[in-house]
Backbone bond lengths (Angstrom), bond angles and torsions (degrees), N, CA, C in turn:
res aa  C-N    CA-C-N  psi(-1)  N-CA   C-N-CA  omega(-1)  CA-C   N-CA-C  phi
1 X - - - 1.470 - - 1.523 109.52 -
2 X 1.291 108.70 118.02 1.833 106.51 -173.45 1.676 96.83 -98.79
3 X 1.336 91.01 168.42 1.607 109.59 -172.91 1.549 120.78 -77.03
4 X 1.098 146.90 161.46 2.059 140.77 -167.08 1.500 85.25 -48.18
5 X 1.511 130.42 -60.16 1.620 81.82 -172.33 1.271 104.82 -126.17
6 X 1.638 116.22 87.60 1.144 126.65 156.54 1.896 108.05 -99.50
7 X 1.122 97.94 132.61 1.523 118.09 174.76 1.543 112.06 -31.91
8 X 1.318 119.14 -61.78 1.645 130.01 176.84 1.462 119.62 -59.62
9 X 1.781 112.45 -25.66 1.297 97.49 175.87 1.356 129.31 -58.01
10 X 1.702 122.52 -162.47 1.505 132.76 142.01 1.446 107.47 -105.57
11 X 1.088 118.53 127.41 1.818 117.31 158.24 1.819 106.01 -29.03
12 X 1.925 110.39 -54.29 1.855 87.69 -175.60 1.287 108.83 -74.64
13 X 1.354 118.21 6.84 1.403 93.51 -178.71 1.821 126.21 -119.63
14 X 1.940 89.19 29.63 1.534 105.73 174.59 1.473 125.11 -79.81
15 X 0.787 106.94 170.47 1.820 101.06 179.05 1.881 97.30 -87.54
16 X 1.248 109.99 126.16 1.616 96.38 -178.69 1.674 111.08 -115.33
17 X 1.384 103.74 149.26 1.420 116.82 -158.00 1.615 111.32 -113.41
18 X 0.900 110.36 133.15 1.479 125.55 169.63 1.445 121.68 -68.58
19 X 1.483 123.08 135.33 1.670 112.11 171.37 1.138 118.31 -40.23
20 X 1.521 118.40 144.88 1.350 131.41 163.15 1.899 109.71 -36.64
21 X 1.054 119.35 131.37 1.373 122.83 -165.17 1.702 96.19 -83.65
22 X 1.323 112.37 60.88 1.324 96.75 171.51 1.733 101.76 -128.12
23 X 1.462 99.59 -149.59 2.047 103.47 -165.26 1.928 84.80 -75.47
24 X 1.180 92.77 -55.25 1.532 95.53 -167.49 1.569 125.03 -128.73
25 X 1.525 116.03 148.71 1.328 107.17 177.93 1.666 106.55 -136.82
26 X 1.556 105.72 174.92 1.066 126.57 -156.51 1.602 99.99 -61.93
27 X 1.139 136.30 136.17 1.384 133.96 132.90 1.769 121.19 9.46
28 X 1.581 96.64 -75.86 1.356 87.58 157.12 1.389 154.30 -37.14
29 X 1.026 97.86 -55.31 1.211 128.58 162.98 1.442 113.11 -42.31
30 X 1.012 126.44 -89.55 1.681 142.98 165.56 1.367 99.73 -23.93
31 X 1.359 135.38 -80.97 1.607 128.56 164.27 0.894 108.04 -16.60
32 X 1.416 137.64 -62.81 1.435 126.57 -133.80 1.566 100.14 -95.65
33 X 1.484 111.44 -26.91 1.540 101.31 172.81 1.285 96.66 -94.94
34 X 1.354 155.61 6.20 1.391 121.03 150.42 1.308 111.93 -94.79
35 X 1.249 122.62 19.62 1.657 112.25 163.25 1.522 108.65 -127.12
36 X 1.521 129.10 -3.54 1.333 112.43 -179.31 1.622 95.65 -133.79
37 X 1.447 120.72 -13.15 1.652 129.61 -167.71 1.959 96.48 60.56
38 X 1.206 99.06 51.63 1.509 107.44 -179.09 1.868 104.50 -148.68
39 X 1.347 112.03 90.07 1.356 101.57 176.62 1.435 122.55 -64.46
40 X 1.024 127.93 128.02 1.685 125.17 174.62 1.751 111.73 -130.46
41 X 1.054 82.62 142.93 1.639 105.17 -172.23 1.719 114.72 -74.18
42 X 1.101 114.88 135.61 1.793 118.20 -168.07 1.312 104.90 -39.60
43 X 1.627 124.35 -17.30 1.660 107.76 178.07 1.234 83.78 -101.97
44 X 1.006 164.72 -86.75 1.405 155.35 -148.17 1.548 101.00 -27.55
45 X 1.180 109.52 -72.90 1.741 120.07 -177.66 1.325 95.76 -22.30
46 X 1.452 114.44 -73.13 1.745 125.68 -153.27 1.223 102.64 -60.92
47 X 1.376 133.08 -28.89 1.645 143.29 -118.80 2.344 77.63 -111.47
48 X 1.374 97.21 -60.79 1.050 97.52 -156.51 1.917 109.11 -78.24
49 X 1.616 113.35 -22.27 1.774 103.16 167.83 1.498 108.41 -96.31
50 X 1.288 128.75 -21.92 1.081 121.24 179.84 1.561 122.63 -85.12
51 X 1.190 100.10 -1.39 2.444 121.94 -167.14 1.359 95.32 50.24
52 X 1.390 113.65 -166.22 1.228 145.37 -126.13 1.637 100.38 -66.93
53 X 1.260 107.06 -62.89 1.290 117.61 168.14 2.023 121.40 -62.21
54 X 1.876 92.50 137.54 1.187 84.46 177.29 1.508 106.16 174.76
55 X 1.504 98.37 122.76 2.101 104.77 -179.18 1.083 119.77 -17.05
56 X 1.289 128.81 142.46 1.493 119.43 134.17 1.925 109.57 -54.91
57 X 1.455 126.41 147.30 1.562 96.69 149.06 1.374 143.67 -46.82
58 X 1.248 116.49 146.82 1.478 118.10 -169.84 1.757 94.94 -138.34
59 X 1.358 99.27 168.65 1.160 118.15 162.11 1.656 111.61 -56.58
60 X 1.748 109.47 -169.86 1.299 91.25 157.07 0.899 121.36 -111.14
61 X 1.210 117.62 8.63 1.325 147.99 -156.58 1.912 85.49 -84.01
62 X 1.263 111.03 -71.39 0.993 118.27 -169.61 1.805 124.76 -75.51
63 X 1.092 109.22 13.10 1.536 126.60 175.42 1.263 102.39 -103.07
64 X 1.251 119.20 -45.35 1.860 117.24 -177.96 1.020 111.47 -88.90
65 X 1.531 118.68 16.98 1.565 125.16 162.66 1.628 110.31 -111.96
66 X 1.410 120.81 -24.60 1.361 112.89 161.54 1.211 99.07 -63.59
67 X 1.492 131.14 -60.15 1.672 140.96 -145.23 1.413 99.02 -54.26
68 X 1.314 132.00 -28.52 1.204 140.27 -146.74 2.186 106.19 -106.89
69 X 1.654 83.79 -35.58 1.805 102.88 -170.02 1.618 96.02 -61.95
70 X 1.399 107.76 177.64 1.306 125.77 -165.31 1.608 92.47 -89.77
71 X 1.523 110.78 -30.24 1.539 108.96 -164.93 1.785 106.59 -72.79
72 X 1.149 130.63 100.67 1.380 116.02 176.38 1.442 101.86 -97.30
73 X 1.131 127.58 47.67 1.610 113.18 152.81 1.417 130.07 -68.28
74 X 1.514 97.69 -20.64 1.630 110.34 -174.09 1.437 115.10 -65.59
75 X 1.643 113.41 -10.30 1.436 121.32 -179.59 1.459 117.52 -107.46
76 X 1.275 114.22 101.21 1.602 106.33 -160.05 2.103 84.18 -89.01
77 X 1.544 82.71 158.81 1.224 89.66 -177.08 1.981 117.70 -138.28
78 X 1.372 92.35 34.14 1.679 123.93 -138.18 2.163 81.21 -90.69
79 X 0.784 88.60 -173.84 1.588 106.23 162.87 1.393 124.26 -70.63
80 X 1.400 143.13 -175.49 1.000 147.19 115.63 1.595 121.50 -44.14
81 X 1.162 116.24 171.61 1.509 128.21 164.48 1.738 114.17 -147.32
82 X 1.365 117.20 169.07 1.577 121.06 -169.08 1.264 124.95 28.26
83 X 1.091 127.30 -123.96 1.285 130.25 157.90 1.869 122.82 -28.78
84 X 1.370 109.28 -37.16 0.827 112.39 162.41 1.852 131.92 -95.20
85 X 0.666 114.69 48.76 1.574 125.58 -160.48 1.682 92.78 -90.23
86 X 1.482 95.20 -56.61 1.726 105.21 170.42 1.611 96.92 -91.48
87 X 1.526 122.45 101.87 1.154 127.58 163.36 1.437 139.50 -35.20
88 X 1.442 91.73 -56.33 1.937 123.09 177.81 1.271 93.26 -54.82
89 X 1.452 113.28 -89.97 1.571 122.85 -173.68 1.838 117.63 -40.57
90 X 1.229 112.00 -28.56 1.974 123.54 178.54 1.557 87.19 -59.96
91 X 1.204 119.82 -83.91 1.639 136.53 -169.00 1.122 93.62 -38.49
92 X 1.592 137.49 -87.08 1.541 140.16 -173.05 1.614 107.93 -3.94
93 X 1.537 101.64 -55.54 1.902 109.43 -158.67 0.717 92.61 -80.50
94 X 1.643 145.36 -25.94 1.715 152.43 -158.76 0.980 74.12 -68.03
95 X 1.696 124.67 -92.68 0.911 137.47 -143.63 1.398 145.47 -48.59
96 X 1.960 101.37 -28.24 1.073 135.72 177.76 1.985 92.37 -67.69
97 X 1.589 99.08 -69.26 1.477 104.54 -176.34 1.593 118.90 -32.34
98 X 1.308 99.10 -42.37 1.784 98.07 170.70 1.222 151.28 -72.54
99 X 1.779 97.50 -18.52 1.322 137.25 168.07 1.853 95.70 -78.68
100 X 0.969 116.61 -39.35 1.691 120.45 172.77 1.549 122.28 -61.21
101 X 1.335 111.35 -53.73 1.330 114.31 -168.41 2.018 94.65 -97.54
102 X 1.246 145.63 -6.07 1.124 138.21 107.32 1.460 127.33 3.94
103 X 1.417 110.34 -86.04 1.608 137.90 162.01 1.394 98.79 -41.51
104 X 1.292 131.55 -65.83 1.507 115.84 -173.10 1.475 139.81 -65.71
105 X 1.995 86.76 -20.94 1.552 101.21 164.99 1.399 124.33 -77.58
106 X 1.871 122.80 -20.82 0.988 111.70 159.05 1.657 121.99 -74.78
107 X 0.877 111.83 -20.89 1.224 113.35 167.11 2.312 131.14 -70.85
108 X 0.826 70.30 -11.83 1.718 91.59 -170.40 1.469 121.98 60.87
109 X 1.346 105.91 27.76 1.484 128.57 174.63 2.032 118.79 -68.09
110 X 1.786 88.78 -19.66 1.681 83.75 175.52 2.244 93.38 -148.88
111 X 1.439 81.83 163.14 1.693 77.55 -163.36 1.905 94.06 -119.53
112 X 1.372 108.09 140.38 1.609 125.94 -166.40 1.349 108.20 -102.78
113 X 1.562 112.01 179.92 1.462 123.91 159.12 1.372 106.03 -172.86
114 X 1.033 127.49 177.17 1.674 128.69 -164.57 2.252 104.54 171.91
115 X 1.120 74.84 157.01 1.875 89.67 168.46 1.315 103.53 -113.70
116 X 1.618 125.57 136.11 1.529 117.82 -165.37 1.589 84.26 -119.39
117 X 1.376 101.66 134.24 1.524 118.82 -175.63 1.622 109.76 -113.66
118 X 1.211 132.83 128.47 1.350 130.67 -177.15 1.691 105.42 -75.17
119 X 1.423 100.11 -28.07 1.544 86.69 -162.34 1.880 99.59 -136.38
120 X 1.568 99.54 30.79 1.546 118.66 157.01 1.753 96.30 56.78
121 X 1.428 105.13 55.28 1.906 98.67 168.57 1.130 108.11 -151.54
122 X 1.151 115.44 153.25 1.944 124.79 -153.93 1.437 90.15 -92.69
123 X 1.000 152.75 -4.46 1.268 160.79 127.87 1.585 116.97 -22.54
124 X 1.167 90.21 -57.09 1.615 104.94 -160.23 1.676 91.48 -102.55
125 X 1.274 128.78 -26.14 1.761 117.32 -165.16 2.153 84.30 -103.60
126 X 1.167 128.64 5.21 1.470 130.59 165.60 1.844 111.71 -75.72
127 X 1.385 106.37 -41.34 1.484 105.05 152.19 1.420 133.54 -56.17
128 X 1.557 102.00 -43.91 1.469 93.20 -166.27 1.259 137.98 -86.95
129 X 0.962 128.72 138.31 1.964 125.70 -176.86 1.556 95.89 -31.71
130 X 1.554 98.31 144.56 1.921 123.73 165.17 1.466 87.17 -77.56
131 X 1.110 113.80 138.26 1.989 136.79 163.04 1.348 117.06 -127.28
132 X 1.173 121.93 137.58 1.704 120.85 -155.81 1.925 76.21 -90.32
133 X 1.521 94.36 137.77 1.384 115.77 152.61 1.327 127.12 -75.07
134 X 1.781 112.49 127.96 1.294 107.05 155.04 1.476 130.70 -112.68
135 X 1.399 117.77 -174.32 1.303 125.98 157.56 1.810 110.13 10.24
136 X 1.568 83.20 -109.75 1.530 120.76 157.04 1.756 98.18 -9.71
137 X 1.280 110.19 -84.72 1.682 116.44 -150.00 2.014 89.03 -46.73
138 X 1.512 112.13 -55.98 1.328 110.12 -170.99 1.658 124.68 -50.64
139 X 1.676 95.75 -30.50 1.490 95.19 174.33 1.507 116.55 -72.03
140 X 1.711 113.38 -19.52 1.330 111.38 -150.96 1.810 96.27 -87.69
141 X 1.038 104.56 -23.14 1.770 122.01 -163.00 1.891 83.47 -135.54
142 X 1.831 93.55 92.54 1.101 93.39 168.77 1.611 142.36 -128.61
143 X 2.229 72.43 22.30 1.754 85.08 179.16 1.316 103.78 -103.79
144 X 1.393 116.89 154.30 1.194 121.93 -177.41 1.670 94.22 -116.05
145 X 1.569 105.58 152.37 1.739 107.29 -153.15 1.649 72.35 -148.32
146 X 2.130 83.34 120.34 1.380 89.90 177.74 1.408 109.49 -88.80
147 X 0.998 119.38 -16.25 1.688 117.24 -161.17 1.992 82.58 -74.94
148 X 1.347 138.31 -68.44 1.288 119.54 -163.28 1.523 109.97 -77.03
149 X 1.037 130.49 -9.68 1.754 143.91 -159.42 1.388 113.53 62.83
150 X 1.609 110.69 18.14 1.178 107.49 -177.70 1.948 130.39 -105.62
151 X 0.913 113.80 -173.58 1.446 118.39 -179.18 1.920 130.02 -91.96
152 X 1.015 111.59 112.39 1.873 97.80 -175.70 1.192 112.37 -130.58
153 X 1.328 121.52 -169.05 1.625 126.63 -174.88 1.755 87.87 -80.49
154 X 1.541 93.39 175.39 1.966 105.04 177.52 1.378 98.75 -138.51
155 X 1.481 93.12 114.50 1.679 84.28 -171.76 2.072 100.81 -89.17
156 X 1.686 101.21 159.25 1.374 95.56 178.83 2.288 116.94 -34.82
157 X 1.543 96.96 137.55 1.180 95.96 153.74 2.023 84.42 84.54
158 X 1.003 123.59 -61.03 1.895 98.24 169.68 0.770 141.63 -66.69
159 X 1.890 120.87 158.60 1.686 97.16 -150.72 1.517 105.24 -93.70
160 X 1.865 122.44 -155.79 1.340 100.49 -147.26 1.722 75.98 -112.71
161 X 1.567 130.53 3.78 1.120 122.46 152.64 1.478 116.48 -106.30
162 X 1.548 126.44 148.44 1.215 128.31 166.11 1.341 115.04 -112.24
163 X 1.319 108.70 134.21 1.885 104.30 160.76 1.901 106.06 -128.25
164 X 1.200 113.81 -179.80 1.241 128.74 -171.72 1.451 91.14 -63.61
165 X 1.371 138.13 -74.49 1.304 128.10 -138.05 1.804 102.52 -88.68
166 X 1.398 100.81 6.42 1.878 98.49 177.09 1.459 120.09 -43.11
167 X 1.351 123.59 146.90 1.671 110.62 169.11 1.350 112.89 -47.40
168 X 1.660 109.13 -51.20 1.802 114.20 -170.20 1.658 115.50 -59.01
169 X 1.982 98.88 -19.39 1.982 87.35 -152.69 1.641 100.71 -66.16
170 X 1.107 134.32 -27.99 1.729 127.71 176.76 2.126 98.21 -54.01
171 X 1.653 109.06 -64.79 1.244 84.57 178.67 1.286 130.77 -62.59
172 X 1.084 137.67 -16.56 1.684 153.98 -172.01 1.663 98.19 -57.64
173 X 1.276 104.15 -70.41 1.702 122.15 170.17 1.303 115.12 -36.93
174 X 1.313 90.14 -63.03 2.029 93.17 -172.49 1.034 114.46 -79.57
175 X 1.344 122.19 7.53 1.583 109.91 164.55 1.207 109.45 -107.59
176 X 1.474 127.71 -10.25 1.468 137.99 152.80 1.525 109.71 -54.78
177 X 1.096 131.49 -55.77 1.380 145.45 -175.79 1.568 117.14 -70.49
178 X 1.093 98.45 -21.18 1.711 100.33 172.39 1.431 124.86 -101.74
179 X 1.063 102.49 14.84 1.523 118.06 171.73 1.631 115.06 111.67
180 X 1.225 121.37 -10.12 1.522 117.03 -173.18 1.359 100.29 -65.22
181 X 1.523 112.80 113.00 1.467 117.68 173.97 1.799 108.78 -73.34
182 X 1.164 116.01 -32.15 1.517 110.33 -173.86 1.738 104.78 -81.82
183 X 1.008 120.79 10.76 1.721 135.49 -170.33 1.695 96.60 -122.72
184 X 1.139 132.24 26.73 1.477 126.21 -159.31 1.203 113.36 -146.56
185 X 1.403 125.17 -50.26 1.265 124.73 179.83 1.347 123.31 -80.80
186 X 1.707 131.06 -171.77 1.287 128.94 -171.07 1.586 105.10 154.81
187 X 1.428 98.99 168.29 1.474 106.21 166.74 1.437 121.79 -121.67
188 X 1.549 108.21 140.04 1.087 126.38 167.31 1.736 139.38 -79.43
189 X 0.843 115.22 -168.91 1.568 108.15 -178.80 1.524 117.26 15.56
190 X 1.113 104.98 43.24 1.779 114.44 169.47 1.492 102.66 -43.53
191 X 1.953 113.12 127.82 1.528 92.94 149.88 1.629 98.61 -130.46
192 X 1.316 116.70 -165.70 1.594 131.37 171.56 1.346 95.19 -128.08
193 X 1.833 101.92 159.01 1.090 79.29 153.77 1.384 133.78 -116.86
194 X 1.242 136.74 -161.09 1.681 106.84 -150.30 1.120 83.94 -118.51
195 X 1.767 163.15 3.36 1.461 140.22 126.78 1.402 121.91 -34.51
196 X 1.756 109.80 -54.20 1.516 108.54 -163.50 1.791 93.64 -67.70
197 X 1.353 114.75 -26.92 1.939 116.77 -176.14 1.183 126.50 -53.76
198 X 1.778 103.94 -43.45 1.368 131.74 -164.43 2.076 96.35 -76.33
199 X 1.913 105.81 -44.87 1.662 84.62 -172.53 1.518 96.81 -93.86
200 X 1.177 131.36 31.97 1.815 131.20 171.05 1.455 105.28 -88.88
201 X 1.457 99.20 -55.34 1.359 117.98 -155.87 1.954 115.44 -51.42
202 X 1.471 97.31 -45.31 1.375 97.76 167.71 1.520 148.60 -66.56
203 X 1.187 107.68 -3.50 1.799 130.30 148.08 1.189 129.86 -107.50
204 X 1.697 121.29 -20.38 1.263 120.89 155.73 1.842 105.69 32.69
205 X 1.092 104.16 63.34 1.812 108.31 176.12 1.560 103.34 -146.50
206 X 1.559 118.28 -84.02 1.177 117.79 178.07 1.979 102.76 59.49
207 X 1.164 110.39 51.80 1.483 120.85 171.08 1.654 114.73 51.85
208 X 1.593 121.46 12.98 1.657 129.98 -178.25 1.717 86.57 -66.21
209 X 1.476 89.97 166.07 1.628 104.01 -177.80 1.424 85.32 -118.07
210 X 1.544 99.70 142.70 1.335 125.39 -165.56 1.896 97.06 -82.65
211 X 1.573 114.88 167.55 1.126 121.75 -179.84 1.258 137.02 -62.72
212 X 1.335 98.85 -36.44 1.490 123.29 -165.97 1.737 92.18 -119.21
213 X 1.569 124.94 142.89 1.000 138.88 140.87 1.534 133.26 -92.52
214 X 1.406 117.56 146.17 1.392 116.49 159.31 1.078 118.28 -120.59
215 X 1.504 149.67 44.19 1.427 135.07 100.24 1.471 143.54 -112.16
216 X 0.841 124.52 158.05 1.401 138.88 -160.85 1.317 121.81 -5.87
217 X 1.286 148.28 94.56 1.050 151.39 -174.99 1.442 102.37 -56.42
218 X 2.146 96.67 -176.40 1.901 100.14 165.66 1.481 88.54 -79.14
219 X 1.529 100.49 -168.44 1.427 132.15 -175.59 2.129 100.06 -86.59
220 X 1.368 103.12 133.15 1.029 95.84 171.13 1.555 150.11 -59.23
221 X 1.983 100.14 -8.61 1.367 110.41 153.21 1.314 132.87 -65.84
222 X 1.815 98.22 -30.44 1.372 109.28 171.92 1.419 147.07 -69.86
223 X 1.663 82.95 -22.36 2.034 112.16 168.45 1.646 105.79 -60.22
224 X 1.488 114.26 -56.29 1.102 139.38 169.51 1.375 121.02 -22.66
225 X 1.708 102.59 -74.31 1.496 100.01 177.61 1.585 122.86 -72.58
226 X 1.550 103.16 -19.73 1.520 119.40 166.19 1.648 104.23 -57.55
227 X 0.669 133.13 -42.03 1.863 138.30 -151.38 1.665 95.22 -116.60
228 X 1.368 116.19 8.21 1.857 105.19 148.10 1.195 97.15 -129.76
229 X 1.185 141.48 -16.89 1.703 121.02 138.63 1.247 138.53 -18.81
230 X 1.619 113.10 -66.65 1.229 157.48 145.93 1.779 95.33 -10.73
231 X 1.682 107.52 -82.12 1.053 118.92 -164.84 1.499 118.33 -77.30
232 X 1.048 132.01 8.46 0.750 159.92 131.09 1.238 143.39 -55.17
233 X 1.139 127.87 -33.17 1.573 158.23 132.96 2.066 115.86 -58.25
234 X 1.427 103.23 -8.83 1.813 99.48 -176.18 1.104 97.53 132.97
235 X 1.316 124.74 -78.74 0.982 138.94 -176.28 1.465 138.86 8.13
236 X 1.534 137.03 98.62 1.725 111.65 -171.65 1.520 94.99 -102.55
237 X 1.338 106.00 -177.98 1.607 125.35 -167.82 1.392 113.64 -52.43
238 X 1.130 107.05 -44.60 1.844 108.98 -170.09 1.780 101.84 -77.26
239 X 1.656 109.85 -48.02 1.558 90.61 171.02 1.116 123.85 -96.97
240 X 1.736 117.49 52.54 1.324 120.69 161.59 1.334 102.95 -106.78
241 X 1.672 117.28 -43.11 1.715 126.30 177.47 1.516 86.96 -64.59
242 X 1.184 162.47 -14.99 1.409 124.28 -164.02 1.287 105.97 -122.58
243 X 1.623 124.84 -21.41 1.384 112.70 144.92 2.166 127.04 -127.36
244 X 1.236 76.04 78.95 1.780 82.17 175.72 1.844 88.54 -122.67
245 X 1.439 127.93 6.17 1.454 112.97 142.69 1.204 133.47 -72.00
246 X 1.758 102.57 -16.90 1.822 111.23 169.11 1.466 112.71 -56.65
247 X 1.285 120.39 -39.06 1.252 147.56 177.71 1.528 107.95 -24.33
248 X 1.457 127.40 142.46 1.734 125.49 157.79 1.415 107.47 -68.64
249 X 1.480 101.20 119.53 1.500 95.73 163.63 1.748 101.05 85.87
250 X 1.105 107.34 5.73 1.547 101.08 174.01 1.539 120.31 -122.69
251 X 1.810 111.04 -1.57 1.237 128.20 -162.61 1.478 106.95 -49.96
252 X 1.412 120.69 -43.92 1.558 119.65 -172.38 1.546 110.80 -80.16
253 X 1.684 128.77 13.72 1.276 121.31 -160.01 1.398 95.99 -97.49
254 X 1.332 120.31 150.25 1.724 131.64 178.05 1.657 125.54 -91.37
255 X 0.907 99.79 114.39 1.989 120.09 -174.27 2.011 91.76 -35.12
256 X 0.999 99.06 -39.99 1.772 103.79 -174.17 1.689 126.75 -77.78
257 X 1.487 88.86 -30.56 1.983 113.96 -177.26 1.745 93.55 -81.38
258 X 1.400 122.66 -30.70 1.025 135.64 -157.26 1.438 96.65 -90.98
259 X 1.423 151.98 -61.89 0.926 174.28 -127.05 1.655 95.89 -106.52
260 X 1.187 109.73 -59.29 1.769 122.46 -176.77 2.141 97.89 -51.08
261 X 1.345 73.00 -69.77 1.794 87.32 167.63 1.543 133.20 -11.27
262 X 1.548 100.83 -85.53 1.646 123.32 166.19 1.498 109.14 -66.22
263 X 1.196 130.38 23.47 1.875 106.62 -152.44 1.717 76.99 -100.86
264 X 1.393 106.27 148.94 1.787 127.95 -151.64 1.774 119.36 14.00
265 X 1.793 107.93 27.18 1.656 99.85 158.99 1.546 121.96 -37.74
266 X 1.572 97.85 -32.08 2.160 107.86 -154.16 1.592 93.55 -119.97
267 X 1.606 123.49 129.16 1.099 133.32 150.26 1.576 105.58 -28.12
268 X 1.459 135.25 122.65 1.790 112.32 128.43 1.110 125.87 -31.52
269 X 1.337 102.61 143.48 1.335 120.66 -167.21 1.811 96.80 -96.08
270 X 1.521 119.12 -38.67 1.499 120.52 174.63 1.189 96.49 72.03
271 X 1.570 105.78 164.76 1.729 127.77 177.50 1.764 87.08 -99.78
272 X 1.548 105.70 162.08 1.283 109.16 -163.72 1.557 126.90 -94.62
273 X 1.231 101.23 158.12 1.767 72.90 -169.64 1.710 130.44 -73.40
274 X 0.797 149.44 151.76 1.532 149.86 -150.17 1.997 89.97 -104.27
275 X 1.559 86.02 130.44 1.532 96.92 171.47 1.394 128.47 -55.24
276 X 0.996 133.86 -174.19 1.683 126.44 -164.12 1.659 69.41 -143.17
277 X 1.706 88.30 132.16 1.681 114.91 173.20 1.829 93.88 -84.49
């Protein structure tokens, strides 16, 4: 019997944990029990979609200087684990969960806090005053970045979760690093707090459209020309299957039919190749 994120388990068949019984908890945390009723801690999170391998935080400064170094250990390229074992489907609930507690912050149904960093480093957000999050701040910084557990802008076409091995996270960085100030900032040490979590967590709906449908989708030519539209507009593969139900005329289509659909329509795009000294 392996441990929540041992490789061999099942997600139903982990022991599942409740938030830390305190005022407030991590970001992580809060996700992970409104999408698995399994709280996990920012290394757990990383530990279990990203596998074995996995950064300390860095600047960004200092990520697009590993990304770049000869040493690629910093890029695990391993499996998932627990919850994540099935990758696709792990992210889906992430994702949903964030789109949830989102919804509750516009609503004022759950109450925030964060360190706002100009230039996204625990360095620099270790100085700064905690500021209660609202609404607003969550919509404005609406990716959630698992590798720091923290919060950033979303630029068109990335998705509204990030992890290390994403197609976008090399561009995400390097457009942070090259000067885009609105591509740079974010907050750190996100927490919730774990009352408003505990009465959210148990309806986890708030009007999101579920993954899977049961009636009639479009026609599969029609997904098609929808999903090089899509890409065409920014857009990469995973956040075209997860919102081309936002879509007119696409509301009844399935994150999975959608996904099955596009799966190798689009070349990779790949990280680039590194010059020869």
């Amino acid at each position: 019997m392996s441990d929540r994120n041992g490789g061999s388990g099942t997600p139903d068949r982990m022991p599942l944990r409740e938030p830390r019984d305190c005022a407030f908890i991590t970001l992580s945390e809060a996700l992970t029990w409104i999408a698995f009723k399994d709280a996990m801690t920012p290394d757990e999170l990383r530990a279990s979609l990203e596998g074995d391998q996995h950064p300390s935080p860095d600047s960004n400064e200092e990520r697009l200087r590993k990304f770049f170094s000869t040493d690629d250990n910093h890029m695990s390229t391993g499996p998932g684990k627990g919850h994540f074992s099935d990758r696709d489907r792990g992210i889906d609930l992430l994702e949903s969960a964030w789109q949830n507690l989102q919804d509750a912050a516009d609503l004022a149904i759950i109450k925030a806090r964060g360190r706002y960093t100009p230039k996204y480093s625990f360095a620099e957000a270790s100085l700064a005053d905690t500021i209660e999050l609202t609404g607003h701040q969550f919509r404005t910084f609406s990716q959630f970045d698992v590798s720091t557990g923290g919060i950033r802008r979303r630029p068109k076409g990335s998705p509204n979760v990030l992890w290390q091995q994403h197609p976008d996270s090399f561009n995400r960085e390097f457009a942070s690093f090259s000067g885009d100030a609105n591509a740079r900032d974010g907050f750190l040490s996100v927490e919730v707090e774990r009352a408003s979590i505990m009465s959210l967590a148990p309806s986890c709906k708030l009007g999101r459209a579920p993954a899977i449908k049961t009636s009639k989708p479009p026609s599969r030519t029609s997904i098609m020309t929808k999903a090089d539209e899509m890409k065409a507009r920014g857009f990469d593969g995973r956040t075209i299957a997860k919102e081309m139900r936002h879509e007119p005329g696409f509301e009844n289509v399935a994150t999975t039919e959608v996904r099955e659909i596009i799966k190798g329509r689009w070349k990779p795009t790949g990280r680039p190749k590194k010059r020869s000294t």
